[in-house]
Phi, psi and omega in degrees: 000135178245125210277344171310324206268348187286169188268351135308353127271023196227311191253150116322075199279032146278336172227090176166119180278025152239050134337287193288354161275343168266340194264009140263014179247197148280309196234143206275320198281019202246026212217333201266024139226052144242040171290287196327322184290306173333296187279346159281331157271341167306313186289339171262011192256346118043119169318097185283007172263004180237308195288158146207153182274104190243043169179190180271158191038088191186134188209109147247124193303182204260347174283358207264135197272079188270125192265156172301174203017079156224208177203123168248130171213149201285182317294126288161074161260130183245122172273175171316140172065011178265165165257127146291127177273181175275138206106346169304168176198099173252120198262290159176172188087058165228154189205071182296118194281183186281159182038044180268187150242089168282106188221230176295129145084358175245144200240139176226135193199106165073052165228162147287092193268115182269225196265162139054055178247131175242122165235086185273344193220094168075017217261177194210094202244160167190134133082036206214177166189131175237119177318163179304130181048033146294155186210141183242089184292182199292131208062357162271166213237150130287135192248117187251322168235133195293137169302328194273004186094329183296180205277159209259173171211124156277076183279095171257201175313355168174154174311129172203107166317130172257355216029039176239150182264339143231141187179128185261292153197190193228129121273142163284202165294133186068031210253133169262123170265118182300170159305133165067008169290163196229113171264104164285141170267162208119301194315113182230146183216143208261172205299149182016064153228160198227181210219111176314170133331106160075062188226112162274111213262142172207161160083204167245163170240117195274189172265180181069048192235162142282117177258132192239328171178172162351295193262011184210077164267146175221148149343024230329125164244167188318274199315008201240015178277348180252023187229354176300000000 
């Protein structure tokens, strides 16, 4: 086990109701094809005085501002207090927190959103789980399947085969994504680190780090939080 990659060192399962779906695992990406099961059992035992049921498996809370033209499809949990922007395209196997941003123009397919996760522009998540005050600026993507096809590698402090052929990427908690970045997938980045603009991202990233490019990760210090 490599404990940088784990998911106790990467999330908080305190803000998130698939807590009880990461604490059987090891690793965050081993958890991302029981999401569909999850929310199916999840979803009907779900508080009906906050939930309502608006589709077949779709379960949204009744605080969440959802705007016209966008498509949600099942199965499908939205918490308090998120916005569906106009535009959206959630295909389904999401499983969305409270206070999020879903937003123009973003597609979701087989993730975890933890509380207060914002994907507000153009972002494209799939096959992922984003800790709790992650944030994705605008254009920036997950990359979920490798161009030749082969099976993902998590190349971290050692290598370590996920078998799976999709799988996009783990933020961790508090983690900033620049505007127009790319998570090749495989990419796990670790708790309050953040990814310059227009940066093609692989591997792991530990935390408290600045990604400025391949070859130029740096340490995050107090001071350098007015300079990200």
């Amino acid at each position: 086990m490599v404990q940088e990659l784990t998911i106790k060192s990467l999330l908080d399962l305190s803000h998130t109701l698939a807590a009880p779906l990461l604490q059987k695992f090891q690793y965050p990406w081993e958890a991302l094809d029981e999401i569909d099961s999850f929310i199916l059992a999840l979803g009907p035992t779900l508080p009906k005085e906050e939930y309502e049921q608006r589709g077949e498996n779709i379960w949204i809370a009744k605080s969440t501002k959802i705007y016209p033209n966008n498509y949600i499809s099942g199965p499908c949990i939205i918490g308090p207090e998120t916005e569906v922007r106009p535009g959206a395209f959630i295909r389904k196997d999401a499983l969305v927190g409270s206070h999020c941003v879903v937003g123009n123009s973003t597609e979701l397919k087989n993730v975890i959103l933890f509380d207060n996760v914002q994907v507000p522009h153009y972002n494209y998540v799939g096959d992922s789980i984003l800790g709790f005050h992650s944030h994705m600026g605008a254009g920036s993507i997950t990359s979920n399947v490798k161009s030749d096809k082969t099976l993902v590698v998590v190349h971290g402090p050692q290598a370590i085969p996920t078998g799976r052929k999709k799988f996009g990427a783990i933020l961790g908690d508090r983690v900033e994504v620049g505007c127009n970045s790319v998570l090749n997938p495989g990419t796990v980045i670790g708790r309050d680190s953040n990814v310059y603009p227009v940066s093609c991202v692989r591997g792991f990233i530990p935390q408290n780090s600045i990604f400025k490019c391949a070859d130029h990760i740096v340490t995050k210090h107090a001071e350098d939080s007015s300079h990200v």
